[in-house]
N, CA, C and O atoms as CSV, one atom per row, in Angstrom:
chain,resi,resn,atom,element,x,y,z
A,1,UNK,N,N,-13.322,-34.002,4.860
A,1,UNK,CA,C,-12.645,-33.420,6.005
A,1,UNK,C,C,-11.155,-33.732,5.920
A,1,UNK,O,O,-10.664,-34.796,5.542
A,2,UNK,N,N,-10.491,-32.608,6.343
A,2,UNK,CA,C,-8.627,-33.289,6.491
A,2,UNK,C,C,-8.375,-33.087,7.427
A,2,UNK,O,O,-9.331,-32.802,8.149
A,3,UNK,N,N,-6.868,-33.082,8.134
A,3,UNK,CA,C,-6.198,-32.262,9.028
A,3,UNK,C,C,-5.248,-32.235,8.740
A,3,UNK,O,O,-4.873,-33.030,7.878
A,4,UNK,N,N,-4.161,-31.105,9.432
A,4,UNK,CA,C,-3.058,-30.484,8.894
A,4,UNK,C,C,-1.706,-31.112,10.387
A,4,UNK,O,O,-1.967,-31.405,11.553
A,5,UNK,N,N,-0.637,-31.113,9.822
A,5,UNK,CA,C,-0.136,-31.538,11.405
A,5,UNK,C,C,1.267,-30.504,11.356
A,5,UNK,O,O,1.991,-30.199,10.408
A,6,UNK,N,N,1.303,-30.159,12.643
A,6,UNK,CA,C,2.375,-28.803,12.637
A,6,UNK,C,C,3.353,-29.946,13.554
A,6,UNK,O,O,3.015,-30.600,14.541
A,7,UNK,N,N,4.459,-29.922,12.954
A,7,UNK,CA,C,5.769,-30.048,13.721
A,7,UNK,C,C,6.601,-29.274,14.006
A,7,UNK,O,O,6.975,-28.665,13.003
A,8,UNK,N,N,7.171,-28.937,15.025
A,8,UNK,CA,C,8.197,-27.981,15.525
A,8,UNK,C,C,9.584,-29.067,16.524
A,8,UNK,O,O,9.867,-29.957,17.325
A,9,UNK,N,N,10.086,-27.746,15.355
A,9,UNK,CA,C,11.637,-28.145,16.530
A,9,UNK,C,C,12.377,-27.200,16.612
A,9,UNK,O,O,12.563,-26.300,15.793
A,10,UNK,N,N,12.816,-27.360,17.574
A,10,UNK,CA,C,13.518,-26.252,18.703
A,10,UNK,C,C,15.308,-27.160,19.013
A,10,UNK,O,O,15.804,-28.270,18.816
A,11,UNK,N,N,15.810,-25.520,19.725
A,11,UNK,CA,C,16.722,-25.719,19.800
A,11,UNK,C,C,17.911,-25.919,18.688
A,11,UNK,O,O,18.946,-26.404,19.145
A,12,UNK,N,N,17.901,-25.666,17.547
A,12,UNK,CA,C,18.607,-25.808,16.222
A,12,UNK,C,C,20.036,-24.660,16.788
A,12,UNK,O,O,19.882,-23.471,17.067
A,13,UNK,N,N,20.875,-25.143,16.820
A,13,UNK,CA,C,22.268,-24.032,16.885
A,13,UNK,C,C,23.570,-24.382,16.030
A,13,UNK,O,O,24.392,-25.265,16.277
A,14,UNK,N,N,23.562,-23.284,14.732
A,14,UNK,CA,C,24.129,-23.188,13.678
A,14,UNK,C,C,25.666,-22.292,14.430
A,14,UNK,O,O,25.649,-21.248,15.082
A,15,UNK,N,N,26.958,-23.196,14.023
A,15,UNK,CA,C,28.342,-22.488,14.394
A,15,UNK,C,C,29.045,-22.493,13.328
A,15,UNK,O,O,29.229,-23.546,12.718
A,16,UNK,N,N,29.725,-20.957,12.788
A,16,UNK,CA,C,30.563,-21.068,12.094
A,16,UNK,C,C,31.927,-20.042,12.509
A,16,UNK,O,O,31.761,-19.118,13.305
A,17,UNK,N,N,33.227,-20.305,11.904
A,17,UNK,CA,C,34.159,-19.381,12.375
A,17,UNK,C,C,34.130,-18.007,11.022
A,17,UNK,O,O,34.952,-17.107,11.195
A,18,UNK,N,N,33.378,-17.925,9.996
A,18,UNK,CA,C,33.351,-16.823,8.953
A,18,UNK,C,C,31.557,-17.098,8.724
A,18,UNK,O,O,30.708,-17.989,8.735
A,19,UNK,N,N,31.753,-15.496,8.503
A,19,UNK,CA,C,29.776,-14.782,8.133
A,19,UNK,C,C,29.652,-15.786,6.818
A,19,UNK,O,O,28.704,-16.559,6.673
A,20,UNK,N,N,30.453,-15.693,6.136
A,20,UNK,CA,C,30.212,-16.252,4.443
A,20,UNK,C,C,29.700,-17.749,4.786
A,20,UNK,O,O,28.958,-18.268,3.952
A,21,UNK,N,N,30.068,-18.552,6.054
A,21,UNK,CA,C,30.370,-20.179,6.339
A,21,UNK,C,C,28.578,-20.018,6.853
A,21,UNK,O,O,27.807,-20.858,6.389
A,22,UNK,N,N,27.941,-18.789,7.917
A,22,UNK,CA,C,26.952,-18.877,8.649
A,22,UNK,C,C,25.955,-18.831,7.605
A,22,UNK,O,O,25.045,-19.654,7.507
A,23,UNK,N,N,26.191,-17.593,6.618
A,23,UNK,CA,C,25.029,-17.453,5.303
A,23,UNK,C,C,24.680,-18.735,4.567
A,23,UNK,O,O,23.570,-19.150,4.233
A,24,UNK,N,N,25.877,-19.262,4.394
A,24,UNK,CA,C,25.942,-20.727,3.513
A,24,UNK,C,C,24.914,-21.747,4.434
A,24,UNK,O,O,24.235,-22.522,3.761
A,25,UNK,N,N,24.793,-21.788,5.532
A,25,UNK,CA,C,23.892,-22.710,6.496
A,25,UNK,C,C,22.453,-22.124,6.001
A,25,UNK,O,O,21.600,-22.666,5.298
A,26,UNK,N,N,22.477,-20.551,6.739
A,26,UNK,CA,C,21.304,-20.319,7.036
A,26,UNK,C,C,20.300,-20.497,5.707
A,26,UNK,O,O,19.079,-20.391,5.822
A,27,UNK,N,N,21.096,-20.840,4.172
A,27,UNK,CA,C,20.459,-20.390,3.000
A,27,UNK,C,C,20.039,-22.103,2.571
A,27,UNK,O,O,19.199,-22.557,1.794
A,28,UNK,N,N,21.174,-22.838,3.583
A,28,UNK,CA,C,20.345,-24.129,3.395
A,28,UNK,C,C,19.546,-24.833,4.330
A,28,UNK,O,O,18.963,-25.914,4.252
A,29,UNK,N,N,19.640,-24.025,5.193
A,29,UNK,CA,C,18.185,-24.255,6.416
A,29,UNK,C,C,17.039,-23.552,5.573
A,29,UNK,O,O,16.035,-24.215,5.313
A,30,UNK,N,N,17.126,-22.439,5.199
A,30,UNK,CA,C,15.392,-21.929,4.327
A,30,UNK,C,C,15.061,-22.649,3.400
A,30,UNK,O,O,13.864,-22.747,3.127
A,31,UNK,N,N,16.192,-23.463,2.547
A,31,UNK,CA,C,15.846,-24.335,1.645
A,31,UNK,C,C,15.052,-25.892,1.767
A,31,UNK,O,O,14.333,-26.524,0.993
A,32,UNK,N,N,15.459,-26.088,2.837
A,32,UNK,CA,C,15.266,-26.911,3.574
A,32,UNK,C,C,14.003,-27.437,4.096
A,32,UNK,O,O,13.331,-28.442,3.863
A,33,UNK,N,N,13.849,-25.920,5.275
A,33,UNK,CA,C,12.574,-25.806,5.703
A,33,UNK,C,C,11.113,-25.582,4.467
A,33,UNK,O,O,9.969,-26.011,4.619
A,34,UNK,N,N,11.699,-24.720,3.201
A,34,UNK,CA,C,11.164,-24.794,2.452
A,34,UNK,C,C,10.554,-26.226,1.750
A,34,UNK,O,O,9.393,-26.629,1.666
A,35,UNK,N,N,11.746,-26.776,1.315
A,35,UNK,CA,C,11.401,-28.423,0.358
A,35,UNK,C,C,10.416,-29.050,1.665
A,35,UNK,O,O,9.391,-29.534,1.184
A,36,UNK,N,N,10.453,-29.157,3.035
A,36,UNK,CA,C,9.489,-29.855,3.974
A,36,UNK,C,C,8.412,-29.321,4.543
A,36,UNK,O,O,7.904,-29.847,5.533
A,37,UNK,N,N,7.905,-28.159,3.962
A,37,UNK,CA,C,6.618,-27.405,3.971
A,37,UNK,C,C,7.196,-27.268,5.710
A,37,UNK,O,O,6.663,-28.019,6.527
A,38,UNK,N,N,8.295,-26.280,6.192
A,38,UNK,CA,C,7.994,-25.890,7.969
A,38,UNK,C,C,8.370,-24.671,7.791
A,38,UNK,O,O,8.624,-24.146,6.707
A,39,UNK,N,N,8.425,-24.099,9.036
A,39,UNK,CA,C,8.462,-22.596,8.536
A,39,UNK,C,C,9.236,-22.430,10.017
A,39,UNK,O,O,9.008,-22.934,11.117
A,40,UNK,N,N,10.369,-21.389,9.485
A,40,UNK,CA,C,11.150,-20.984,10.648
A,40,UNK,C,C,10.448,-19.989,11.500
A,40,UNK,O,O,9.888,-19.227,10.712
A,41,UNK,N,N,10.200,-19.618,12.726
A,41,UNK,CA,C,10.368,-18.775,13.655
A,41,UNK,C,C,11.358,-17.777,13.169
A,41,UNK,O,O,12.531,-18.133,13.281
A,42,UNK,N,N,11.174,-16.786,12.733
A,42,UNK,CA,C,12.126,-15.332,13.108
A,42,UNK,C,C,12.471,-14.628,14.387
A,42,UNK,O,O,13.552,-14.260,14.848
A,43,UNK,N,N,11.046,-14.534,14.894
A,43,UNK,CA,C,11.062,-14.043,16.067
A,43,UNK,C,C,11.953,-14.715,17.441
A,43,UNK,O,O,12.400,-14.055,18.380
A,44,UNK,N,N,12.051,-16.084,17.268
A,44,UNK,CA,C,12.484,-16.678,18.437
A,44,UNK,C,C,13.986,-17.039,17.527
A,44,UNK,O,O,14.759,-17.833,18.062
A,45,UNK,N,N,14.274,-16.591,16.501
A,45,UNK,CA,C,16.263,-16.883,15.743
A,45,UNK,C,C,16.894,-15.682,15.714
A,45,UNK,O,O,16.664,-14.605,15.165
A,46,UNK,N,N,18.001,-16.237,16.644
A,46,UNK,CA,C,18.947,-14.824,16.932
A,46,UNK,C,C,20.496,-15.102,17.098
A,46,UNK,O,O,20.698,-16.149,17.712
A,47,UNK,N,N,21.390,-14.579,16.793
A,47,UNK,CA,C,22.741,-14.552,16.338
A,47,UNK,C,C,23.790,-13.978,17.357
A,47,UNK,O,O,23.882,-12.751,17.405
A,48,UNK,N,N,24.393,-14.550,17.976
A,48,UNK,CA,C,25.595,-14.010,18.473
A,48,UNK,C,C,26.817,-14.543,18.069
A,48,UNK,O,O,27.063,-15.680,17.667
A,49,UNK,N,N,27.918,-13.112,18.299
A,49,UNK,CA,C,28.762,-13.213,17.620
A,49,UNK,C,C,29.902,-12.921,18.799
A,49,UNK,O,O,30.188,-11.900,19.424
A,50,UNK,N,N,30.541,-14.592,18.825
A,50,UNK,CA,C,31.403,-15.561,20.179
A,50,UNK,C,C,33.137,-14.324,19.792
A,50,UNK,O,O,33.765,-14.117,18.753
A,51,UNK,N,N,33.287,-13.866,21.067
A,51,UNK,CA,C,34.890,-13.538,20.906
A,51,UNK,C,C,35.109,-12.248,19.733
A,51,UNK,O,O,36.271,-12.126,19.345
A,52,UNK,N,N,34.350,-11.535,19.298
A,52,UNK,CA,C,34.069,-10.469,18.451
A,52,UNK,C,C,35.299,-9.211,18.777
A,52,UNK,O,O,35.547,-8.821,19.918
A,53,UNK,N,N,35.694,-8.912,18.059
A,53,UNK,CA,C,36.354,-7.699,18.565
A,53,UNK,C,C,36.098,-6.491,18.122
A,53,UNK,O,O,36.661,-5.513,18.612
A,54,UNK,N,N,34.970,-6.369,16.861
A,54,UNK,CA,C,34.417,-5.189,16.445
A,54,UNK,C,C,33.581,-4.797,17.094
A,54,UNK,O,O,33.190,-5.574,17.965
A,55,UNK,N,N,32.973,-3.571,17.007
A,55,UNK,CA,C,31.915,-2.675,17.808
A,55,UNK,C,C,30.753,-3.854,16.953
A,55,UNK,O,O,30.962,-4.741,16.126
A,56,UNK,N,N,29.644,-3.408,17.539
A,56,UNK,CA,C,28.473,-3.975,17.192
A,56,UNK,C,C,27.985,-3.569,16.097
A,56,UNK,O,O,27.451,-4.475,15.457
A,57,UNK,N,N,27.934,-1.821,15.274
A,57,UNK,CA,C,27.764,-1.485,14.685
A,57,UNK,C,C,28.594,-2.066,13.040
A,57,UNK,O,O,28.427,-1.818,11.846
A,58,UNK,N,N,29.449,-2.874,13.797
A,58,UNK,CA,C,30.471,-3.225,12.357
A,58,UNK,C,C,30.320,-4.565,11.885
A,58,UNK,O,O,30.882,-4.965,10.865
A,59,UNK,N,N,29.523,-5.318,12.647
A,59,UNK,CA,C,29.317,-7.192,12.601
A,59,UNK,C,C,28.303,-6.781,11.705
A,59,UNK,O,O,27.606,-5.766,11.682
A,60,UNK,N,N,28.388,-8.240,10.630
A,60,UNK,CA,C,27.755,-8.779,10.229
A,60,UNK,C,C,26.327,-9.047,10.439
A,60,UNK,O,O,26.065,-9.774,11.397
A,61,UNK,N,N,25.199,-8.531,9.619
A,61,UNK,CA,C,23.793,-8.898,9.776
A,61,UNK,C,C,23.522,-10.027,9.114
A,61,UNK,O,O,24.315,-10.259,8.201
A,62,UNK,N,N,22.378,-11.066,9.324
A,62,UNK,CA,C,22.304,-12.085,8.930
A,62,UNK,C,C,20.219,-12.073,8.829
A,62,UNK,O,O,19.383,-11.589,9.592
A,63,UNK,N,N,20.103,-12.760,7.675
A,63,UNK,CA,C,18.723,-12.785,7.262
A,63,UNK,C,C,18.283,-14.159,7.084
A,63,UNK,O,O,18.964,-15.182,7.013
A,64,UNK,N,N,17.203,-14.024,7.032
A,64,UNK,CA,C,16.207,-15.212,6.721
A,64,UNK,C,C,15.177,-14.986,6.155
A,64,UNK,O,O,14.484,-14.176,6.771
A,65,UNK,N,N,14.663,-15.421,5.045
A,65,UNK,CA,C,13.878,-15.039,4.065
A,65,UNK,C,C,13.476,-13.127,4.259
A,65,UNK,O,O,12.398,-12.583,4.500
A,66,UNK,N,N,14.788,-12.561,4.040
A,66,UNK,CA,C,14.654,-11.077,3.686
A,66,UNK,C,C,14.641,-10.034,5.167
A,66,UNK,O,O,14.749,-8.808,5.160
A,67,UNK,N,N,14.459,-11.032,6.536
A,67,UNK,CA,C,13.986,-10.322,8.038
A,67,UNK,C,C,15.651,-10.490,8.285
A,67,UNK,O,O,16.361,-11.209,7.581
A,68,UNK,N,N,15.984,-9.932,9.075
A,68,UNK,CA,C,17.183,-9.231,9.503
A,68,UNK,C,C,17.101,-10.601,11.071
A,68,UNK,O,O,15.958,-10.940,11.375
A,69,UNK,N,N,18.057,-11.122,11.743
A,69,UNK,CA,C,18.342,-12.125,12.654
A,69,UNK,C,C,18.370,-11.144,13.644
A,69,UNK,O,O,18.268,-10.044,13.100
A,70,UNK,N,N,18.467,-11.045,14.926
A,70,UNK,CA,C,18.379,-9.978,16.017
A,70,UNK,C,C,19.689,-10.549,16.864
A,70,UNK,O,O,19.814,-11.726,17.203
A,71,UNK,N,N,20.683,-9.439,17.153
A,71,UNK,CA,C,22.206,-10.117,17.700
A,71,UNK,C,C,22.354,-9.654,18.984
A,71,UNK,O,O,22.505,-8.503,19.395
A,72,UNK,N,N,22.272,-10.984,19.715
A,72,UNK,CA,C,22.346,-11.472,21.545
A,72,UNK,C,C,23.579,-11.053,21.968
A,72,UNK,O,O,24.520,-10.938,21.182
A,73,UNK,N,N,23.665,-10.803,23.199
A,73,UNK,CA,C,25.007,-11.092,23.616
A,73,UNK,C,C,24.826,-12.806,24.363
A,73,UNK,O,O,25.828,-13.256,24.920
A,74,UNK,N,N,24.092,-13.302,24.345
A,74,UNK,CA,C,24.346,-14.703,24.760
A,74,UNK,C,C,22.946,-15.068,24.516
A,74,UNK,O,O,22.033,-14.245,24.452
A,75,UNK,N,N,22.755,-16.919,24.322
A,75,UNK,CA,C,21.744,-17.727,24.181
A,75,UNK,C,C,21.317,-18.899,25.040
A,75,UNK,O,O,22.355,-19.297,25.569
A,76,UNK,N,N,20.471,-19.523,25.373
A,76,UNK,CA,C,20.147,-20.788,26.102
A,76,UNK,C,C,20.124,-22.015,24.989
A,76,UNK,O,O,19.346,-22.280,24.073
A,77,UNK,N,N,21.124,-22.536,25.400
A,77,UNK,CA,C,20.749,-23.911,24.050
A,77,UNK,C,C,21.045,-25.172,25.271
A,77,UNK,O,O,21.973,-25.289,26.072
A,78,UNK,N,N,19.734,-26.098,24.998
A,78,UNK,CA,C,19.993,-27.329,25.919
A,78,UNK,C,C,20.330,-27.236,27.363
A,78,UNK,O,O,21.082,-27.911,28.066
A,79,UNK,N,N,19.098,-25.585,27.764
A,79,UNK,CA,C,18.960,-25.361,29.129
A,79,UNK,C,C,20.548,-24.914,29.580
A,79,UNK,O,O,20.684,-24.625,30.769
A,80,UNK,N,N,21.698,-24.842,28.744
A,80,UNK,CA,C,23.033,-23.900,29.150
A,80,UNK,C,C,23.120,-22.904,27.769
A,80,UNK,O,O,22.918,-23.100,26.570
A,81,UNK,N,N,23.699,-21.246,28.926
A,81,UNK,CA,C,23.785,-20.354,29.171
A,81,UNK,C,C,25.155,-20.425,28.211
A,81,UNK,O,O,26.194,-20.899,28.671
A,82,UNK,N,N,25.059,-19.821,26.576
A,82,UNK,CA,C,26.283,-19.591,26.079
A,82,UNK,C,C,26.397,-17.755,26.234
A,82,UNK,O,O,25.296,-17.256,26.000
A,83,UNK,N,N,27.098,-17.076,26.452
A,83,UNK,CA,C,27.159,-15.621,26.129
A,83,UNK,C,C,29.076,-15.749,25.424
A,83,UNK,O,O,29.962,-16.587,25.591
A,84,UNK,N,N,28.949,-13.724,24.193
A,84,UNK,CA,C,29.129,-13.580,24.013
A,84,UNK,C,C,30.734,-14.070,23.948
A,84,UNK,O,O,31.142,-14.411,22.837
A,85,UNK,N,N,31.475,-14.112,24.848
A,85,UNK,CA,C,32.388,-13.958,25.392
A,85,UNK,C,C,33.092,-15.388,25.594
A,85,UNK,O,O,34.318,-15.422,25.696
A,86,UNK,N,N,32.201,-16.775,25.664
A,86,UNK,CA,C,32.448,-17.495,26.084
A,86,UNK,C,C,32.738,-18.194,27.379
A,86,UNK,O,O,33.565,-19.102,27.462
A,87,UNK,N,N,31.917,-17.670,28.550
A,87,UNK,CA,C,32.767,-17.352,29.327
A,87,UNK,C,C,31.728,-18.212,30.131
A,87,UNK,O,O,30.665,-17.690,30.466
A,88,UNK,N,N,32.069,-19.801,30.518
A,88,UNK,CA,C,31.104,-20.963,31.432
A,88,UNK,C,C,30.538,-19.938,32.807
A,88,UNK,O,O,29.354,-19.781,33.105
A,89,UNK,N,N,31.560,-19.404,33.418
A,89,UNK,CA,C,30.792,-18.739,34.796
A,89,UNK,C,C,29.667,-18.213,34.631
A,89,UNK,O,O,28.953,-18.249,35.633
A,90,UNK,N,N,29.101,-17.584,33.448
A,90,UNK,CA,C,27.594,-16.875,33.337
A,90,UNK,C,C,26.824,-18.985,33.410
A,90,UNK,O,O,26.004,-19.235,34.293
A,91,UNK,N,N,27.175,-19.916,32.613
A,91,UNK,CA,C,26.529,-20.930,32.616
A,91,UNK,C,C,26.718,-22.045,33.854
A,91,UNK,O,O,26.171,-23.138,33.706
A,92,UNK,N,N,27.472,-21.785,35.053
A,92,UNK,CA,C,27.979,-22.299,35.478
A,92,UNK,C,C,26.865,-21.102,36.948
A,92,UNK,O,O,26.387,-21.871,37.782
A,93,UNK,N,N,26.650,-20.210,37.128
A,93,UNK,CA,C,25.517,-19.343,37.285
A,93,UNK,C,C,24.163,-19.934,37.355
A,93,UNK,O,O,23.271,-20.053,38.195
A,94,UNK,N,N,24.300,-20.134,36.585
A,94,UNK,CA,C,22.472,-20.460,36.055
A,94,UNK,C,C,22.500,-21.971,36.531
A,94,UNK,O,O,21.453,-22.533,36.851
A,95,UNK,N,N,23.314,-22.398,36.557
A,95,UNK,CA,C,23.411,-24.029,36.928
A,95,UNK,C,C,22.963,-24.053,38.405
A,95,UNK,O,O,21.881,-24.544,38.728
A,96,UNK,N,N,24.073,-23.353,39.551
A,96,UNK,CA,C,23.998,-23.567,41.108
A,96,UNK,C,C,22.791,-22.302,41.470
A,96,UNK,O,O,22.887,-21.670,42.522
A,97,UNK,N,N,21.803,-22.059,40.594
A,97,UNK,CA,C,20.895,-21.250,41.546
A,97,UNK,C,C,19.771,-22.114,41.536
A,97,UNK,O,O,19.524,-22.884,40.608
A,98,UNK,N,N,19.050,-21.985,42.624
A,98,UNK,CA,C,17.889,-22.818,43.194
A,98,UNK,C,C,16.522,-22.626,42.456
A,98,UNK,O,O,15.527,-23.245,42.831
């Protein structure tokens, strides 16, 4: 008889100021997760892109083992509210409601 043991962790938030700086992470997070037998979530990893001034159609896509990242206009990390824009009042929102 064996058993198998699943660890998860949450909350991981990767920042860079260039796509080339974010790829360079994300290619050593799969490596990563790879060498420690875990396996990323796709479904729940998603990308926004802070202070942007291109249309949406013109940013940068970002992958993980070959699946395309899905791009937010804002995220919850550590129960606060980052969006697009930077802008605390959306997190500052979510803070004073009951």
């Amino acid at each position: 008889m064996w058993a198998s043991l699943v660890f998860c962790a949450h909350d991981l938030s990767l920042c860079a100021n260039e796509p080339s700086q974010l790829k360079t992470m994300l290619n050593r997070l799969v490596w990563y997760a790879r060498s420690m037998h875990l396996i990323i979530n796709i479904g729940r990893s998603e990308v926004v892109h802070f202070n942007s001034k291109a249309n949406s159609s013109s940013l940068p896509v970002f992958y993980i083992n070959g699946s395309p990242l899905v791009c937010m206009d804002s995220f919850k990390y550590l129960g606060m509210i980052f969006d697009k824009n930077v802008n605390l009042v959306v997190a500052a929102d979510v803070v004073v409601q009951p």
